[in-house]
ZAMARGU-4260 file (C-alpha; in steps of 0.2 Angstrom, whole numbers, plus 5000, padded with zeros to 4 digits):
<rodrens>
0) 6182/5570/5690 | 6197/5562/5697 | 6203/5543/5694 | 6199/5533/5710 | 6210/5532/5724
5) 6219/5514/5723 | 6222/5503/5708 | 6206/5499/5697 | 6205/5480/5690 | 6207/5483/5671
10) 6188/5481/5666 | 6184/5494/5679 | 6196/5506/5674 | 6185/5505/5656 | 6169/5509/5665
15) 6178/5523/5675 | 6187/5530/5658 | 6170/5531/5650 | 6158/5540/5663 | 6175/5550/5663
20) 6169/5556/5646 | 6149/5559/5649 | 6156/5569/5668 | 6144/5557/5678 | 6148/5542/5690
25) 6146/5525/5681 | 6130/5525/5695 | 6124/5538/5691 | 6121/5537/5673 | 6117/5515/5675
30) 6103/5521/5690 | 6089/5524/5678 | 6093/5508/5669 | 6100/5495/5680 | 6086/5484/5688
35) 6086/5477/5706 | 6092/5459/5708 | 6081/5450/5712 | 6081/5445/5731 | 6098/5433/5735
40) 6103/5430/5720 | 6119/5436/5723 | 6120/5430/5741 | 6133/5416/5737 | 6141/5424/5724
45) 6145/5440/5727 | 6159/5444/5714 | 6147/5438/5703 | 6135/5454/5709 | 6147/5465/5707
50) 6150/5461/5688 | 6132/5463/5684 | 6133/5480/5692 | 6150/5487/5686 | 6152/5479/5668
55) 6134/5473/5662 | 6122/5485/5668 | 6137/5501/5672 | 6143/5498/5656 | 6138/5486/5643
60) 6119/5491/5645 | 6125/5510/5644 | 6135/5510/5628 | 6129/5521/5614 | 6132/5509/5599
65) 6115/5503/5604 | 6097/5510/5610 | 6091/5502/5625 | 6077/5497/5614 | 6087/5487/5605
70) 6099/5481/5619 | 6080/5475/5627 | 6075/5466/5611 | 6087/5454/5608 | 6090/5452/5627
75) 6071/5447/5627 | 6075/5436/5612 | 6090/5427/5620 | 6085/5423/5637 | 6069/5416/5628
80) 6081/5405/5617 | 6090/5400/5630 | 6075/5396/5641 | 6082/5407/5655 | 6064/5410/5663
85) 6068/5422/5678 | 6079/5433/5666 | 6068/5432/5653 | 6052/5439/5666 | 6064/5451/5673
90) 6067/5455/5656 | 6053/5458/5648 | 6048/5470/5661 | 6063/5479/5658 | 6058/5481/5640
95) 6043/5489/5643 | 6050/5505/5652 | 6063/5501/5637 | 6051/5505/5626 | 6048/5489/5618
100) 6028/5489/5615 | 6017/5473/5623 | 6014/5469/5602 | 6033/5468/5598 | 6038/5456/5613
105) 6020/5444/5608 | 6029/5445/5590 | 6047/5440/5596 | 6040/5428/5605 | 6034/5422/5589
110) 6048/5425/5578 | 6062/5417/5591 | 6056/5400/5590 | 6057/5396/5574 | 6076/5398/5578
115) 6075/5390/5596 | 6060/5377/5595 | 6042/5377/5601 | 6047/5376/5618 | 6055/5388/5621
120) 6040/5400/5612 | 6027/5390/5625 | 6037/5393/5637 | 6039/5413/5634 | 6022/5416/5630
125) 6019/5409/5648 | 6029/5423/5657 | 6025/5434/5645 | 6005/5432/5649 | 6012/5434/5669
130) 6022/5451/5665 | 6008/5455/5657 | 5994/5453/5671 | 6008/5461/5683 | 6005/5476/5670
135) 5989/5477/5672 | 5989/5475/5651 | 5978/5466/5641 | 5978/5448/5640 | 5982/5447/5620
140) 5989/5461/5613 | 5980/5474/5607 | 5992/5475/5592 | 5995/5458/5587 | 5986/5451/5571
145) 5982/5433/5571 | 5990/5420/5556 | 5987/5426/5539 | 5996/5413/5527 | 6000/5420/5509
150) 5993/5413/5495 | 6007/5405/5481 | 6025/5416/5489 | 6037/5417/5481 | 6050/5406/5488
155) 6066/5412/5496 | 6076/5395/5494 | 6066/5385/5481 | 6080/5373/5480 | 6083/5370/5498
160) 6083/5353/5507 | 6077/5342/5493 | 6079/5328/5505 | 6066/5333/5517 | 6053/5345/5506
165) 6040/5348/5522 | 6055/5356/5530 | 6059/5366/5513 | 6040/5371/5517 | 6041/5376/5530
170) 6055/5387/5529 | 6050/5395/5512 | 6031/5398/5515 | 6029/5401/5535 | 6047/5407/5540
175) 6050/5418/5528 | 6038/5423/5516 | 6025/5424/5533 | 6033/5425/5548 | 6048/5438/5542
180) 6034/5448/5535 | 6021/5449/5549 | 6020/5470/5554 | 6022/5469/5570 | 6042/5470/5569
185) 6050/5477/5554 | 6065/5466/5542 | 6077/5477/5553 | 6072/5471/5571 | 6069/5454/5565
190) 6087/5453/5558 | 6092/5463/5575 | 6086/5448/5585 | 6091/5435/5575 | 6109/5439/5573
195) 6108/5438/5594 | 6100/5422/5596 | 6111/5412/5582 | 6125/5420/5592 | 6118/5415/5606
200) 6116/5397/5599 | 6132/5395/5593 | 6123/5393/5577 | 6140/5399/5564 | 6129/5395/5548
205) 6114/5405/5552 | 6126/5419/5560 | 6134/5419/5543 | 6117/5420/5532 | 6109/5432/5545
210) 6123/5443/5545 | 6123/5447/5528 | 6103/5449/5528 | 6104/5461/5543 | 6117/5473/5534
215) 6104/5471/5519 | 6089/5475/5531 | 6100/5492/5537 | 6108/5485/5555 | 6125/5493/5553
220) 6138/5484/5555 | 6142/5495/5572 | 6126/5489/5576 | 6128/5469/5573 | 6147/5471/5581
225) 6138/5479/5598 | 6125/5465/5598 | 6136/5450/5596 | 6146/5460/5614 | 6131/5461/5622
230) 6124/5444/5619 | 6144/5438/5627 | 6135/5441/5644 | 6120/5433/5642 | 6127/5417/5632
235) 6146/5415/5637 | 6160/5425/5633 | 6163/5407/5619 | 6149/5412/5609 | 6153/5430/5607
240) 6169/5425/5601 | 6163/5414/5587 | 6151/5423/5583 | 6163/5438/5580 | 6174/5430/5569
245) 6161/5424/5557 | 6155/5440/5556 | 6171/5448/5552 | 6171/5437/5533 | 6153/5442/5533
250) 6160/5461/5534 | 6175/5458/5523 | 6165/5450/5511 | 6154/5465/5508 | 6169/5476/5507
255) 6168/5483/5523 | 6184/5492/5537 | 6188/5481/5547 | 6195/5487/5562 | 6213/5482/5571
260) 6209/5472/5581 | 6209/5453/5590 | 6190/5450/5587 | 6186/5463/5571 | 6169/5456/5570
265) 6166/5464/5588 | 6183/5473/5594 | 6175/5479/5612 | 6178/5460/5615 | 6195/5463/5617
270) 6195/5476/5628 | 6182/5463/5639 | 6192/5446/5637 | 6209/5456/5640 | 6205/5465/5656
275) 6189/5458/5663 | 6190/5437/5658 | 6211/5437/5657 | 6216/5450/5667 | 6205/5450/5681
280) 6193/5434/5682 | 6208/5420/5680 | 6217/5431/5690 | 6210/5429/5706 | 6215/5419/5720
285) 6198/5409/5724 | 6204/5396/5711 | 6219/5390/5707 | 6224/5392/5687 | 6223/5374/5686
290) 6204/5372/5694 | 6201/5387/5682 | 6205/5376/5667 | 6196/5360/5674 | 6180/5371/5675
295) 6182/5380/5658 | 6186/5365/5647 | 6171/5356/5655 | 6161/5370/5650 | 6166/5373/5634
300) 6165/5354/5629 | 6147/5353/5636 | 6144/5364/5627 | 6151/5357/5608 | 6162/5372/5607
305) 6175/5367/5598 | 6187/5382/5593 | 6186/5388/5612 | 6188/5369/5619 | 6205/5367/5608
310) 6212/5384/5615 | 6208/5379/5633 | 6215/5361/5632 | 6232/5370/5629 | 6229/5381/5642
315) 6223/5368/5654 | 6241/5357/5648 | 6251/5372/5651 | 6242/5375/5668 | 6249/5357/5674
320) 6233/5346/5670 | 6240/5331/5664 | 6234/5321/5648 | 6227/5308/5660 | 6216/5319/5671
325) 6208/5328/5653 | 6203/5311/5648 | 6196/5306/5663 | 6185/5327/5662 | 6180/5321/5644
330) 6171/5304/5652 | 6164/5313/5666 | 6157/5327/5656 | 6150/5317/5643 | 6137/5307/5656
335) 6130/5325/5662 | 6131/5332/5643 | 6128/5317/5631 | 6138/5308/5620 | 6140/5321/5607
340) 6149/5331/5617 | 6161/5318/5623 | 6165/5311/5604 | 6168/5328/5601 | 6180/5333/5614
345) 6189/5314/5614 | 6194/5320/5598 | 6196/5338/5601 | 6209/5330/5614 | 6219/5318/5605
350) 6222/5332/5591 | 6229/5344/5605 | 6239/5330/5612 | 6246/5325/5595 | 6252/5343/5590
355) 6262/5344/5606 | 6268/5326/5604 | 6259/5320/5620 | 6257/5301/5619 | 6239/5299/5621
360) 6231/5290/5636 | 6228/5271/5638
</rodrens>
């Protein structure tokens, strides 16, 4: 096979270089994977199309690190956290052919809202009961065992949350000694999904602890590395990153190589932020480097992440947004994203400006 005619934007040339190892066409091998999307999604947003063709589904999904079982499990498990619900219906079909059985995605369902809330469990269990009748499957699966509370567990975290003892409870004698037990997934998937979702969540804490429980559950760390990339394209490139980094002292903690490289907790990141975020995306000519930064530092203060928000306040200074124009984003922001958000980013802000000796604003 010979490279393309024309020069390839960096990401692409990833996808070419590894079908250029199996001898197929990145279509070709993505064709028995990639779903159709849905009608019009893509209408307004065509570049947007061309990603989830090219990079999520012609290479992300096709990666070996992980099955496509696994990639369907905690894609399921994310878009329900998340309460994505056309991804999450499209995705659940997807799991099926995946090989994900109509028990196992009642039982993440179950498992995932301890970690996301009820509602977002009510509101899987919805589409799921839709994807279901689409099947022609049974209403309740035939698999899945009703509540069966143990009788005096032994308690994981005896001592945890003496201030609020229900939720010590509730942790000790239905999350863990019930829930993480239930048949219908085994300690392996469980941990599989919950790595994803407190990715997903941004949840550093529970990344930490659930890394460390996954490696003890037998994910590899391959495995955990391949999950946090995946999950990059279901929760933001920002999460992925974080998550990454704690699970690099997770991995040096236990002893284990770490590779060289930028991200070590998940180095295919660095391959994706180099050529397809930097190289390509803030590239392009639709948007000026400067809208670029306006739009990411509103995301990432949205959405309280604070390491990413400090990096792109620099960039956004360097991109010629003045000191001025970021106070007046933080204001704006904070009445569509709350006032945590805001307090956050005001002093996110005023820390950035004061390394670079910036006078704040009045």
């Amino acid at each position: 096979m010979s490279r393309p005619a024309g020069r390839l934007p960096s990401h692409l040339m990833v996808v070419w270089g590894l079908s250029m190892a199996c001898h197929l066409p990145v279509a070709a091998r993505a064709a028995a994977q990639q779903p159709a999307a849905p009608p019009g999604a893509y209408d307004a947003a065509p570049y947007l199309g061309q990603i989830r063709d090219e990079v999520l589904y012609g290479d992300i999904w096709e990666r070996p690190q992980l099955s496509a079982r696994d990639r369907s499990l905690i894609t399921v498990a994310v878009n329900q956290a998340l309460y994505a619900t056309n991804e999450l219906r499209l995705h659940m079909g997807r799991a099926l052919d995946n090989g994900v059985t109509q028990t196992e995605i009642s039982e993440v369902i179950a498992h995932v809202l301890w970690y996301s809330g009820f509602p977002t469990g009510v509101n899987a269990a919805r589409v799921a009961a839709e994807v279901f009748e689409e099947r022609g499957l049974p209403t309740t699966p035939p698999g899945a065992s009703s509540r069966q509370p143990p009788v005096d567990p032994e308690l994981e975290f005896p001592n945890a949350f003496p201030q609020t003892p229900y939720l010590r409870d509730l942790l000790n004698q239905v999350v863990y000694a019930e829930t993480w037990t239930r048949p219908e997934l085994s300690p392996r998937d469980r941990s599989l999904i919950t790595v994803a979702v407190a990715s997903a969540l941004y949840a550093s804490s529970e990344v930490r602890y659930h890394v460390g429980r996954a490696l003890d559950n037998g994910v590899t760390q391959e495995e955990i590395s391949e999950a946090i990339t995946h999950v990059s394209f279901y929760a933001g490139i920002p999460t992925g990153v974080n998550a990454s980094r704690v699970a690099a002292e997770v991995f040096e903690q236990r002893g284990l190589t770490l590779p060289d490289a930028r991200f070590p907790g998940a180095p295919y990141l660095n391959t994706l932020i180099d050529g397809l975020v930097y190289g390509e995306m803030w590239t392009r000519p639709g948007l000026s480097p400067r809208d670029r930064s306006l739009v990411t530092i509103a995301m990432t203060q949205a959405a309280y992440q604070t390491d990413q928000l400090r990096v792109h306040l620099r960039r956004g200074l360097d991109n010629g947004i003045t000191p001025e124009e970021l106070s007046e984003l933080m204001a704006q922001v904070t009445l569509y994203s709350g006032f945590p958000s805001g307090v956050n980013g005001s002093r996110v802000l005023a820390e950035v400006l004061t390394e670079r000796g910036i006078p704040l604003p009045n």
